[in-house]
C-alpha positions, 0 to 999 in steps of 0.5 A, spaced: 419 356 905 422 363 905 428 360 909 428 354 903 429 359 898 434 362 901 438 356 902 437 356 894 439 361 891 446 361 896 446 355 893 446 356 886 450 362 887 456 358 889 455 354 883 455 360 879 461 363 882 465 356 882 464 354 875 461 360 869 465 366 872 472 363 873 471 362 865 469 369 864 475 373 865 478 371 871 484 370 867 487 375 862 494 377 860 499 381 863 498 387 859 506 389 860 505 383 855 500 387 851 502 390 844 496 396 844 496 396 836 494 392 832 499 386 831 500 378 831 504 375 837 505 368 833 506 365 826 501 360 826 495 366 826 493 369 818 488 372 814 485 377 820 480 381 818 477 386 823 472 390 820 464 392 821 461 387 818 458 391 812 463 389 806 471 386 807 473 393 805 470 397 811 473 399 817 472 397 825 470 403 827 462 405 829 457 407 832 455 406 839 449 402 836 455 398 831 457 391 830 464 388 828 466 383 825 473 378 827 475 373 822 483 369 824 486 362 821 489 359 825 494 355 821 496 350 827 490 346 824 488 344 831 482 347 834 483 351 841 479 355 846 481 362 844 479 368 849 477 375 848 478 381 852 476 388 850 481 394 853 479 402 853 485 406 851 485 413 851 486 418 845 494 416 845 493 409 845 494 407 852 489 403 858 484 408 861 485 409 867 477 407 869 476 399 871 472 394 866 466 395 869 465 403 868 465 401 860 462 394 859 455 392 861 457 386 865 464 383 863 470 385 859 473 378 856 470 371 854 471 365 851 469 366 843 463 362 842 464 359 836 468 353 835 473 354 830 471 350 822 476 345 819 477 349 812 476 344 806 479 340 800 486 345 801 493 343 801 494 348 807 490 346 812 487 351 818 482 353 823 477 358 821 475 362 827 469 368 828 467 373 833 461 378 833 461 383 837 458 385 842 456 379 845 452 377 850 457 377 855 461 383 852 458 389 851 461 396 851 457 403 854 461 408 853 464 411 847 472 411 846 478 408 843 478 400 844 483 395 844 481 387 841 486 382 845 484 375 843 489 370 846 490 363 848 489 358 854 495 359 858 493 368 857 499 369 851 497 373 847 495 372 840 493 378 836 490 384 837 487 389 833 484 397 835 477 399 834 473 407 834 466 407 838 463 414 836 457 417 839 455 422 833 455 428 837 454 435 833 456 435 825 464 433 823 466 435 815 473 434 813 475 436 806 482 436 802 485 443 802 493 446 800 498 444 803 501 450 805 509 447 804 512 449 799 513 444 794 507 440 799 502 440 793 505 435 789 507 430 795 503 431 801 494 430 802 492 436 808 487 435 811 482 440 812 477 440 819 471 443 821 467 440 827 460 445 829 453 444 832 454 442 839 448 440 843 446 446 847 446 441 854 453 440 852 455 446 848 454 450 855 458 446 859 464 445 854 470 445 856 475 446 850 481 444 853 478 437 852 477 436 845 483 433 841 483 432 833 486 426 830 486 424 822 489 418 821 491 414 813 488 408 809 486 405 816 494 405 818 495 406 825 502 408 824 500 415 820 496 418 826 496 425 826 498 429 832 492 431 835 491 439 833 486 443 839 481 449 836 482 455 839 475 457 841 468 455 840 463 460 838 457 461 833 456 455 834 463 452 831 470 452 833 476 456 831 481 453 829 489 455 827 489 453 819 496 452 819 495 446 825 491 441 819 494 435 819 498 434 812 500 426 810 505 424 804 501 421 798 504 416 795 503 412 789 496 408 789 498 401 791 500 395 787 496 389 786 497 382 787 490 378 785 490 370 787 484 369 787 484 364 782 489 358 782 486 355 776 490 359 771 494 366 770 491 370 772 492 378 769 498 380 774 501 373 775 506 369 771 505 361 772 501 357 778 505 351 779 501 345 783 506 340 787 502 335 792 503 340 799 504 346 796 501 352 790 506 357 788 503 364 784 509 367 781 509 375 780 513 379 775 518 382 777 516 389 780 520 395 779 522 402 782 516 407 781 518 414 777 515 420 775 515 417 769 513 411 769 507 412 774 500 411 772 493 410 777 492 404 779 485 401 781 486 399 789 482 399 795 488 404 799 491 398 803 486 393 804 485 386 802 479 382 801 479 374 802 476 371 796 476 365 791 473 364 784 474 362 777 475 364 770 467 365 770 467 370 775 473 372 775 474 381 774 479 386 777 474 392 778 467 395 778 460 392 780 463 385 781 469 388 785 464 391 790 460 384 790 465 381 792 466 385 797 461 381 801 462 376 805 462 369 803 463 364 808 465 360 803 470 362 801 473 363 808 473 355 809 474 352 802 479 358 800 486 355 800 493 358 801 499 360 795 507 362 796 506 367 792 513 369 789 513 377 789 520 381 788 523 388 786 529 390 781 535 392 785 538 396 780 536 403 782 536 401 790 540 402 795 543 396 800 537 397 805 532 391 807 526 391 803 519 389 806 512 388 803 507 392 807 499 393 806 493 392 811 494 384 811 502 385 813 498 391 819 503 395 816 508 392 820 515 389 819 513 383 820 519 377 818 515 373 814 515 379 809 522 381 808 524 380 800 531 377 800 536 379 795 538 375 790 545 376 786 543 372 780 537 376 778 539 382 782 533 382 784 530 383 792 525 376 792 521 373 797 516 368 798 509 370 802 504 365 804 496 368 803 490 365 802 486 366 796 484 374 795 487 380 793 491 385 796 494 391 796 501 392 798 507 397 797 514 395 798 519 400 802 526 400 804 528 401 811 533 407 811 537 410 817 531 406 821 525 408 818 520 406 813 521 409 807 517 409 800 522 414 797 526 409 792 521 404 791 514 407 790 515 415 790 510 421 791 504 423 787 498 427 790 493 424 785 494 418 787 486 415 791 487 415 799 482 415 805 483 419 811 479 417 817 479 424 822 476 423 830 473 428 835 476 426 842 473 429 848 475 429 856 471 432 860 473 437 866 476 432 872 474 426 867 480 420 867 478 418 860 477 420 852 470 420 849 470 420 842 464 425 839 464 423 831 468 420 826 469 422 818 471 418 813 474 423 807 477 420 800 481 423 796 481 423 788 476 417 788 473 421 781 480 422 778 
């Protein structure tokens, strides 16, 4: 009998071991492939939000005991079994030098689970794809900086997308303080840091070397500050060197594009023309922000909510703003996509190339959002694909190779932004960063 059982178990072992583990990760991308940020691989993938679930406006960083939320369309209008991995990076961005198994409970990558939904009554048809993390396959147990990587049957990456697990260790408080440049308080946000009440257990054998501090702006990864080290631990706190606080430049609030009517014009939209495939949303013509021509803008610092509604319901600010927040997945799967007509006067440019960049864009230059210089109208032009929402979105130039804001949104210190601030911590010996807290810090919300 015993020997029957035996003979049993080595059976369905090797079932196991011949059909379900193969599809659970024995595949995955060649990380020189692998971008470490957040970033799409391919044309046909859009409208990614990555966040903790609560509303369209949080961010993907959370507890130990948090959840995410995935959401994609894929354009191609195919369904596809996507996978996904889960990567540990160090406090710079880079793969831990630890294997799968001392992060994860069982696996690192899966199938994600849930099929993809046929979007409804749109001209632009598309696949909607969710994930929930953690699943039960795919679950983290250490704290740390991870990366999200979903990509295709063939191991080709799709997209990926950074995340923060924090573990809640002592009491993290950031505050906006002077800027200590001259000139600085009119453009720049500085970040003031206090971190104390460690455990006793930890605080006894803390080694301060390991701690590193790293503030970053509206949920854009390209602002992460260099990491700044305090000096000592004692009284319970540590001491660090003021002059070290990250500083960040504050430009203007963001501007709005707001299509989540395609019915009539909205506040900030021109005409909607209908043809048989297609719905264009033509913007006014934007133009270079001055000093003089600024004023504060209601905005979400970069973000972008997918949503659809009517005249009925339709509102740019309060309650109904938050409410819509929420998710609805409705709208995910009925919300059609417009080519939005949007530009810039080129009057007071310089011959540079233009972009529009917020968090739909990742704050990357990607081709599709480039504006295009137009002589007739001397205007910068393009025509950006997006789904039913609203955006925040800037216009920069690249000048001398870099991003720049300086000729088309300026500075101002009053405008609103949020700043995320981390606690990295390696231990003595240790090969991989924790992440004891996190603090969330926005400035001039009540301005």
């Amino acid at each position: 009998m015993i020997r029957s059982l035996f003979v049993l178990k080595c059976f369905l072992f090797c079932i196991l071991a011949t059909t379900i583990l193969p599809s659970i990760g024995s595949t995955q991308p060649d990380y020189a492939s692998v971008r470490f940020e957040d970033y799409i691989y391919v044309d046909n993938i859009k409208s990614i939000q990555f966040n903790d679930g609560s509303s369209q406006y949080s961010d993907p960083i959370i507890p130990m005991n948090g959840r995410l939320y995935l959401s994609f369309d894929d354009l191609s209008s195919d369904r596809y079994n996507y996978n996904y991995q889960i990567i540990h990076c160090d406090r710079d961005w880079n793969p831990s030098e630890i294997e799968a198994s001392e992060y994860v409970d069982a696996f690192n990558s899966d199938e994600i689970p849930k099929e993809g939904t046929l979007s409804k009554f749109t001209k632009v048809d598309y696949v909607h794809y969710t994930l929930d993390l953690p699943t039960r396959q795919v679950s983290w147990t250490i704290s740390g900086n991870y990366l999200l990587l979903i990509y295709d049957q063939e191991d080709n990456p799709v997209l990926s997308r950074r995340f923060v697990v924090y573990e809640g260790i002592g009491k993290l408080r950031t505050t906006r303080v002077p800027s200590i440049n001259a000139g600085g308080h009119n453009t720049h946000h500085r970040v003031g840091i206090e971190y104390w009440d460690l455990p006793p257990s930890m605080a006894d054998r803390l080694h301060i070397a390991g701690i590193g501090i790293k503030s970053m702006q509206n949920n854009n990864w390209s602002t992460l500050s260099d990491q700044i080290k305090p000096s000592v631990y004692q009284a319970k706190a540590f001491v660090f060197n003021t002059a070290q606080f990250p500083s960040f430049e504050a430009y203007r609030d963001y501007r709005q594009c707001d299509i989540r009517a395609l019915e009539f014009n909205g506040s900030n939209l021109l005409e909607i023309r209908e043809e048989l495939d297609s719905t264009f949303a033509v913007m006014p013509l934007n133009k270079p922000f001055t000093r003089e021509s600024y004023s504060s803008e209601f905005d979400r610092n970069g973000r972008y909510i997918i949503n659809r509604r009517d005249g009925n319901t339709l509102s740019t600010t309060g309650a109904n703003d938050r409410a819509q927040a929420d998710y609805n997945e409705t709208d995910r799967i009925y919300g059609d996509y417009a080519w939005v007509i949007l530009g810039i006067d080129a009057s007071d440019l310089p011959d540079a190339p233009v972009y529009v960049i917020g968090e739909f864009s990742d704050y990357n230059l990607y081709p599709e959002y480039q504006l295009y210089y137009d002589k007739a109208r001397n205007a910068y032009i393009g025509m950006l694909l997006m789904k039913q929402g609203r955006y925040d979105y800037h216009i920069v130039q690249i000048i001398d190779g870099k991003i720049s804001y300086k000729h088309t949104e300026r500075h101002d210190q009053e405008s609103t932004q949020d700043y995320r601030t981390f606690v990295y911590y390696r231990e003595f010996g240790g090969i991989y960063d924790r992440v004891l807290n996190a603090d969330f810090l926005n400035v001039n919300k009540d301005l």
